[in-house]
N, C-alpha and C positions, 0 to 999 in steps of 0.2 A: 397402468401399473399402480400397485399401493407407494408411496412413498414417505421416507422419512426425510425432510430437509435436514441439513450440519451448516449454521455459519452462526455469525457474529457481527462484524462491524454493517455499518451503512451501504458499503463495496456491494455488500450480498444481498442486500434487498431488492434488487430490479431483478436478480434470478428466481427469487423465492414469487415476485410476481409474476412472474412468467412463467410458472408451474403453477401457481394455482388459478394464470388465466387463461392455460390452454385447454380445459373441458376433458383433457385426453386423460389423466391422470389425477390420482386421489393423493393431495399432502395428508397424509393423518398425522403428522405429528412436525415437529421441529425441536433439531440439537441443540444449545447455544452455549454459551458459557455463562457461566453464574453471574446473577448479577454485583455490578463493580460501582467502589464510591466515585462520585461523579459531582463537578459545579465545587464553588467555593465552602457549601456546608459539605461535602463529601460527605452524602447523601447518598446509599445504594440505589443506582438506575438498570434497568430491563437493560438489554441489550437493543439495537435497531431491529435487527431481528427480532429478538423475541416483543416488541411493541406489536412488530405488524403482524405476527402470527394472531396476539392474541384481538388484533382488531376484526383478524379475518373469523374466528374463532376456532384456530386450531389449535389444540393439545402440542403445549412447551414442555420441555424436557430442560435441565439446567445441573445434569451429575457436576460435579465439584471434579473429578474424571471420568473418565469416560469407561475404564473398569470397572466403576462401582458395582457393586451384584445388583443390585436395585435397578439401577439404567437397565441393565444387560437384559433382567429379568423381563423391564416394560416393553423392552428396545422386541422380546421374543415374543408377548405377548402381540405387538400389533403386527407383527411377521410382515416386516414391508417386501417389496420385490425388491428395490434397489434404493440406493442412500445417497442423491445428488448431496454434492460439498462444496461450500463457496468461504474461504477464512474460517473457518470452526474456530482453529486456533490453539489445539490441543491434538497429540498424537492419539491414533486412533490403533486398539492392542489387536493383536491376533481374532480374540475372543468375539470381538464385538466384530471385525473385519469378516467375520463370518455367518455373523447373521440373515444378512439379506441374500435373496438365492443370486441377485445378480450384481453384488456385489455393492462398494461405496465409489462413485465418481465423481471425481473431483476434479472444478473448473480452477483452471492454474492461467496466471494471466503472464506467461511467455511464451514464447514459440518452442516450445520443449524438443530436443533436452536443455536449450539455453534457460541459465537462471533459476533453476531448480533452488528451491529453498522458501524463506519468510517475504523475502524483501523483493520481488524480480522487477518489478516496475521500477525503482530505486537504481539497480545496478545496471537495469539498460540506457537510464540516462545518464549516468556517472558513466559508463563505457561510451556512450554517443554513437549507441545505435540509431541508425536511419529505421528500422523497420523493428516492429512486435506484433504481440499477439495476442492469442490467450490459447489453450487448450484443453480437451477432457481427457482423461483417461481414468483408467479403473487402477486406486489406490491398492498398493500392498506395501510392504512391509519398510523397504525402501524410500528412502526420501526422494519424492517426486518421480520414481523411474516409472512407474508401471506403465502398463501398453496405451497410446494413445488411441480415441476416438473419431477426432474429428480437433478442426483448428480453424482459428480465424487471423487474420494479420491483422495492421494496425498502423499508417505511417505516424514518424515521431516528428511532432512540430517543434523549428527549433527555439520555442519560445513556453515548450511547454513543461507545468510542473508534474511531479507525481501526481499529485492532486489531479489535473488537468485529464492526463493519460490515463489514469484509473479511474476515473469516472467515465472517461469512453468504452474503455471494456467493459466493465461492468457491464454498461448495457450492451454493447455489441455481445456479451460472454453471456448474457443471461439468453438470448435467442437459441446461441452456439447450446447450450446446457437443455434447453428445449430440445433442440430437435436431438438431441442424442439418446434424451430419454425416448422419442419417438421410436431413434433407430434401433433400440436396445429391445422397446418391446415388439414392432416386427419384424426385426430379423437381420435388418436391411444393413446393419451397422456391424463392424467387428474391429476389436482394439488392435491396432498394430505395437509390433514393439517398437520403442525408443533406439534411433540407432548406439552404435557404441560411442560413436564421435560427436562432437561436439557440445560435450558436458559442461555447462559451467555453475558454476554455485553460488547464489544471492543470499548469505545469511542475514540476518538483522540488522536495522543502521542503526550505530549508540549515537548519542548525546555525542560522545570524543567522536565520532566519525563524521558528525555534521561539524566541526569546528573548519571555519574557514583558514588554511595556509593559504596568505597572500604571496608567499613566496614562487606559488605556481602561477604557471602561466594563464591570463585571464580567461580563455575558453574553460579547464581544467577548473578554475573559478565559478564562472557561470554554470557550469555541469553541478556543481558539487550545491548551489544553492537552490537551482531548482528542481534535483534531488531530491533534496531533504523539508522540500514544500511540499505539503505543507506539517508535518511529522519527519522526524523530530522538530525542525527546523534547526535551517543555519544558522552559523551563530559565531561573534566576536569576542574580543576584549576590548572596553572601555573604561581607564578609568577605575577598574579594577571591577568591576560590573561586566556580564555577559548582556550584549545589545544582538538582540534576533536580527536577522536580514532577512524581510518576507519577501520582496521583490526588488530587482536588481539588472543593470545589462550591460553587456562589455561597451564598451569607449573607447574605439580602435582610432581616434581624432586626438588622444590624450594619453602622451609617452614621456610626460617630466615630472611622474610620481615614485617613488623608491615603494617599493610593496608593504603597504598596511600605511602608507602616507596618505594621510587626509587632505581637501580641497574643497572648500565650500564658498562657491560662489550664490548669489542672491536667489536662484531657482535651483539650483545643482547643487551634488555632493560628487563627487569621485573620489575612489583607493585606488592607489598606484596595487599593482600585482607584481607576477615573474614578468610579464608583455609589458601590454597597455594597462589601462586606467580600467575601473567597474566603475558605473554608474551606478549609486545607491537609487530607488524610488521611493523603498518604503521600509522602515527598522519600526523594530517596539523594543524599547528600554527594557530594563529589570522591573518590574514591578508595576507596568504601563501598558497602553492600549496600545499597537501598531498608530503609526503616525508617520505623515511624509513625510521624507528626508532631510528634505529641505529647512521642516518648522523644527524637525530634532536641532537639527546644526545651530539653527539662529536660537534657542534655548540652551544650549550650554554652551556657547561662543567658543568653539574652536580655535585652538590657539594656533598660529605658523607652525608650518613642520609636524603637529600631532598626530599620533599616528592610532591607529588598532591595533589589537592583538599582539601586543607585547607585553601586555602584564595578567600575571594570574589572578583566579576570579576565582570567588569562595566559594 
């Protein structure tokens, strides 16, 4: 089949390789989103995607949306069969949902219909699901409902970040997104629909949503920071300064912290929580490079009894 690739971040690039190294099918083009400033000069940078199309040398597309008459026009001229989707990142209108004869499909990295939304890797580890996925189905109008394809599971490690997890899909999802294109152009394949039940919805995590409450209990803790690892990332009060939490783990050995109460001994840090203790491993300051725990603690000498996230941060 002719195809046009839709994505953007890094997520999507092991799918986009694995349609242009299955032989079976022609990418003429690829979607992305326009490019965005980027790096300390904020500097306009290509997209992950749009770098490796154009190292392969396929024809980038970059509408500002995805209605523009202009896209829609090019979008008709290369008359693709169908529109694999991996994070585009922008709603996709009627108009354009009707271009390709066999539609836009789009790899979703939950076991659908759980997690439907922006964020689904996020909220299966904030929930503490034991098991995910990914899945395809054929996009309409509806957020994430349309009929699925095919699906792959996923166990969840309990040590793992978003980061971590979403790097495994991707590539397990980029195979999954392969063979569906296989199965779409012989036949072999047909979208089921999405049952009624079992809907839940992953919208966006803010900045306020990664803020660590010590006052919950340490598991509730450890869910919520590696979460938000590595985007937004977790995140304190020190001091009146926000201090990131990049890596962290409960300390069920340590139950004489009152929640956001600090502890630093010569290798360790622990915060008291709702439970036990967290074991800090690794924070980055306001305006600093990630740095272990430990060398944070013994540079600003932590006082008896100090605590985090008790005072607002600008």
């Amino acid at each position: 089949m002719k195809l046009v690739f839709a994505g953007t971040p890094e997520v999507a690039v092991p799918a986009l390789d694995a349609l242009i190294a299955s032989g079976r099918h022609e990418v003429a083009a690829v979607v992305t989103r326009p490019d965005a400033p980027a790096g300390r000069g904020r500097h306009l940078v290509a997209s992950p995607v749009a770098q490796r199309a154009e190292e392969a040398g396929i024809e980038v597309l970059k509408p500002a949306k995805p209605r523009d008459e202009d896209f829609l026009a090019r979008l008709r001229e290369i008359a693709p069969d169908c529109c694999p989707v991996v994070a585009y990142g922008a709603l996709l209108p009627k108009v354009a949902l009707d271009v390709p004869a066999r539609g836009w499909v789009n790899l979703h990295f939950s076991l659908l219909p759980a997690w439907r939304g922006a964020a689904p890797v996020q909220h299966a580890l904030l929930a503490g699901d034991d098991l995910t996925g990914a899945a395809t189905f054929l996009i309409e109008e509806g957020l994430d409902s349309g009929p699925v394809y095919g699906v792959i599971t996923e166990q969840v490690r309990s040590t793992d970040t978003s980061g971590d997890l979403l790097t495994r899909l991707a590539f397990a999802g980029a195979g999954l997104l392969s063979a569906t294109m296989d199965g779409i152009e012989d036949g072999s394949l047909h979208a089921v629909p999405q049952p009624a039940e079992g809907v839940s919805l992953a919208p966006k995590i803010t900045v306020e949503d990664a803020r660590v409450d010590w006052r919950a209990p340490a598991l509730r803790v450890d869910r919520v920071i590696r979460a938000c690892t590595p985007a937004p990332g977790a995140w304190t009060a020190f001091r009146g300064e926000r201090l990131k939490i990049v890596n962290a783990r409960p300390a069920a050995d340590r139950t004489d912290l009152t929640p956001g109460q600090l502890a630093a001994g010569k290798n360790n840090v622990h915060v008291g929580t709702g439970s036990h203790a967290v074991e800090l491993l690794w924070v980055q300051p306001q305006g600093k490079k990630p740095m272990r725990a430990a060398d944070w603690a013994r540079g600003v000498r932590i006082a008896p009894g100090e605590h985090v996230g008790v005072a607002d941060v600008g």
